[in-house]
C-alpha positions in Angstrom: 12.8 -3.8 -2.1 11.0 -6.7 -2.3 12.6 -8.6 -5.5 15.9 -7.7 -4.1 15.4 -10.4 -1.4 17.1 -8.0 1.1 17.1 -9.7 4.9 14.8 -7.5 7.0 17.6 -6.1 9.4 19.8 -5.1 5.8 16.4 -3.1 4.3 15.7 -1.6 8.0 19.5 -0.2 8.3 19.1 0.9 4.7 15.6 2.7 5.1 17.1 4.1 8.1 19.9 5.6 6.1 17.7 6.7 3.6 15.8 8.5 5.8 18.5 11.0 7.5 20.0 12.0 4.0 18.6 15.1 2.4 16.6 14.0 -0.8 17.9 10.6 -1.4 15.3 8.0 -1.3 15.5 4.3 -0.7 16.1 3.3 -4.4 18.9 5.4 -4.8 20.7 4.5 -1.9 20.3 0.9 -2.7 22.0 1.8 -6.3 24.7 3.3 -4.5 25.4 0.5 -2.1 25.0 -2.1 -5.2 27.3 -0.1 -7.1 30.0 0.1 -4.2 29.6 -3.4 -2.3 28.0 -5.4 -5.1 25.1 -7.6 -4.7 23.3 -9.3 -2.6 23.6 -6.7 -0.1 24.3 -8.1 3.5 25.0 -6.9 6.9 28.4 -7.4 6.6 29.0 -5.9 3.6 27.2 -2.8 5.2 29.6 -2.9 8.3 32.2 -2.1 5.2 30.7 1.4 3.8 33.1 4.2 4.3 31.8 8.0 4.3 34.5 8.1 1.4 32.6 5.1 -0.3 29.3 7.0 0.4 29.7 10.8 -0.3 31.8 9.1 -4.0 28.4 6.9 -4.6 25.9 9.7 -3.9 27.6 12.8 -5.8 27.8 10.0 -8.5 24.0 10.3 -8.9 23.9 13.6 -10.3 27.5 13.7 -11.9 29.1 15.4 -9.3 32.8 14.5 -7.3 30.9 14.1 -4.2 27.6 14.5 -2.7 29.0 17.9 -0.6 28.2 19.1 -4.2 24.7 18.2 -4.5 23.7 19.7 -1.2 24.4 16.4 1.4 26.6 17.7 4.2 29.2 15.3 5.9 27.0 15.2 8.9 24.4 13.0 7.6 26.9 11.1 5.6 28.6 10.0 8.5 25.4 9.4 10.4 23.9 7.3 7.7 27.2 5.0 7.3 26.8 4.7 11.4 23.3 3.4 10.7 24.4 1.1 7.9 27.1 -0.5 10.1 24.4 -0.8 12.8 24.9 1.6 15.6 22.0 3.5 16.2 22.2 7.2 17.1 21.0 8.1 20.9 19.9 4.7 21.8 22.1 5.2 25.1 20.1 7.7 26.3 16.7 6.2 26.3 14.5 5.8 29.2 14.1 2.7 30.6 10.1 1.4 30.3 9.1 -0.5 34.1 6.9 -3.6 33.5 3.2 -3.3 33.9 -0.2 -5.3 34.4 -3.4 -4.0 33.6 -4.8 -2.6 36.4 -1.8 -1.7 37.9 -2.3 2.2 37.6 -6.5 2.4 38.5 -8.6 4.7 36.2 -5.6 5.3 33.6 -5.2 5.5 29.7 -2.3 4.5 27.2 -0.4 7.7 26.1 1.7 7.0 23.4 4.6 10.4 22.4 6.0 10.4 18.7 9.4 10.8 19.8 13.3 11.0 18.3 15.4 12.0 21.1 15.5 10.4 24.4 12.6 11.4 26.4 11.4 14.3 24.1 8.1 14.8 22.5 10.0 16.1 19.0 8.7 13.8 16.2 6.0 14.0 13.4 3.8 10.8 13.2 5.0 10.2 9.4 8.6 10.1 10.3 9.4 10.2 13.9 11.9 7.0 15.1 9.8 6.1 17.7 6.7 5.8 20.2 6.8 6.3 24.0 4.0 4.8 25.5 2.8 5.6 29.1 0.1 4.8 31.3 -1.1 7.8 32.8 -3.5 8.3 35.2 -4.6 11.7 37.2 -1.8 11.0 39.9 0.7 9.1 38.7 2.4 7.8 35.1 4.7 5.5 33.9 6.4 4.8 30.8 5.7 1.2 29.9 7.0 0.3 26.5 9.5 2.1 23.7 8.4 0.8 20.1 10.4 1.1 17.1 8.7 3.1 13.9 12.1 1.7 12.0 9.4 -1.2 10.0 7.3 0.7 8.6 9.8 2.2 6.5 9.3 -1.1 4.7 5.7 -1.4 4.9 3.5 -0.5 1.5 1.3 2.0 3.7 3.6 3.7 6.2 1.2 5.4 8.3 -1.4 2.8 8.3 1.7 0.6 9.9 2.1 3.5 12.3 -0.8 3.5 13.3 -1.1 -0.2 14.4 2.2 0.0 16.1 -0.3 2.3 19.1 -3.8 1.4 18.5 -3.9 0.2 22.1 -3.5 3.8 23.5 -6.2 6.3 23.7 -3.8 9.5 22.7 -1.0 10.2 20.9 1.0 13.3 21.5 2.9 14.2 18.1 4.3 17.4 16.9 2.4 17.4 13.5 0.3 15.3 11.5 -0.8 15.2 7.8 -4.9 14.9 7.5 -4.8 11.7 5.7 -2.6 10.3 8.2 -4.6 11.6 11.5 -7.7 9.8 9.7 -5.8 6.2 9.6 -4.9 7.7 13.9 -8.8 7.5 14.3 -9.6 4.7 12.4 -7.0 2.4 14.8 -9.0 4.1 17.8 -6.3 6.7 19.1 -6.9 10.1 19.3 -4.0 12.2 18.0 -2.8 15.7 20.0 -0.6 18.0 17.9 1.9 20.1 19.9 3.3 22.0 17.3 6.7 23.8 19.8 7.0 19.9 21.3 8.3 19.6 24.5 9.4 17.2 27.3 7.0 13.8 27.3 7.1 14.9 31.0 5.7 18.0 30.4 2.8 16.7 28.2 2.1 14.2 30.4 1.7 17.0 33.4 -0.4 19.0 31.3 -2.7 15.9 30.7 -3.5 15.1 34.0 -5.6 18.2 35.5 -7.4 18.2 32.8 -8.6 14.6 33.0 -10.0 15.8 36.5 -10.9 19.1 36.1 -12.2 19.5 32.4 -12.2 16.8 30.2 -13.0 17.5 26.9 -16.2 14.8 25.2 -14.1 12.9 23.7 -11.1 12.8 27.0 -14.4 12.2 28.8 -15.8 9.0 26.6 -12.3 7.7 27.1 -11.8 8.1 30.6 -15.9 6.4 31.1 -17.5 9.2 31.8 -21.6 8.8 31.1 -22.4 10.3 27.8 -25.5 11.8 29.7 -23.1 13.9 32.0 -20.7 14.1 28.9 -23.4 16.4 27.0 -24.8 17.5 29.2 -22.1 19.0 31.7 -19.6 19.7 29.3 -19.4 23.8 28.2 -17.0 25.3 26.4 -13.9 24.4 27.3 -15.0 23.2 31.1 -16.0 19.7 32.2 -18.8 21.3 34.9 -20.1 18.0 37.8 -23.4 18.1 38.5 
């Protein structure tokens, strides 16, 4: 999108949009919005896209009336024009992050949850909207920050971009992960958890905390500053056993 010379918020809303419409990729999208609202493409020519305009453009790809006829239902037509015109779906029902210091939660670690609906743990790493990041400790946690995955639909290596968005957490919970992508994960220092049936962030986060008490795991026990004497030698099984 480059050589387009697109402003960043037009090629985020457009990637965006891309995104939610069954097997329709950025180019083509572009090609539909050139062909509809001429170039250069703008944020206020977006704010002028009608599902009409759209569902015309798209079925015009493969020679159809409409793109209801090459499998696109209205759903994700009208959710992609609301995108282009720059409301963003759910935002309302967020969770609000409280500030935080370091050191303001003793003895805790940086949780980040691949998220796309409120408070939810729902979201693969490759595609999910965004990252909740906590603080956790074994009593307490906090939701510190909400970031945005919408750039690295415009980065050259998507994942790697991902990946940099959390690499000051220790964890991240997501639903699934491809292998290339968990190892990009490791390399930026965070250890990925995959709950394949999701869940509440909540939930996760409740789950987490016994364990970092009762049984860490080696590597929940290198993070948390356990010795890697007691770490080896204490740790069976599944069972973190004190001396």
């Amino acid at each position: 999108m480059a050589e387009l010379n697109l402003e960043r918020d037009t090629a985020l809303r457009i990637a965006l949009a891309a995104r939610i419409l069954p097997d329709i990729d950025i180019a083509q999208l572009i090609d539909v919005l050139d062909e509809t609202l001429g170039r250069p493409l703008s944020i206020e020519k977006l704010s002028r896209i009608t599902v009409t305009d759209l569902k015309t453009g798209l079925g015009s790809l493969d020679g159809e009336e409409d793109a209801e006829d090459i499998g696109i239902g209205l759903d994700p037509m009208k959710n992609a024009v609301r995108i282009l015109w720059g409301e963003s779906e759910g935002e309302d029902d967020l969770p609000i992050p409280e500030a935080y210091i370091d050191g303001d939660i003793p003895d805790s670690i940086r949780v980040a949850i691949a998220s796309n609906s409120t408070d939810n743990l729902d979201g693969h790493f490759g595609s999910c909207l965004r990252f909740l990041i906590y603080q956790v400790s074994s009593e307490e946690y906090q939701l510190i920050d909400i970031r945005s995955a919408a750039a690295a639909e415009l980065s050259d290596d998507r994942n790697a971009f991902r990946a940099s968005l959390i690499n000051d957490c220790q964890i991240v919970y997501i639903v699934s992960v491809g292998g290339p992508a968990a190892a990009k994960i490791i390399r930026a220092g965070v250890y990925p958890i995959k709950k394949i049936d999701g869940g509440s962030a909540e939930d996760a986060l409740k789950e987490l905390q016994p364990v970092m008490v009762n049984s860490p795991p080696p590597w929940l026990a290198k993070i948390l500053g356990i010795s890697e004497k007691k770490r080896l030698k204490n740790y069976q099984g599944n069972e973190f056993m004190e001396e």
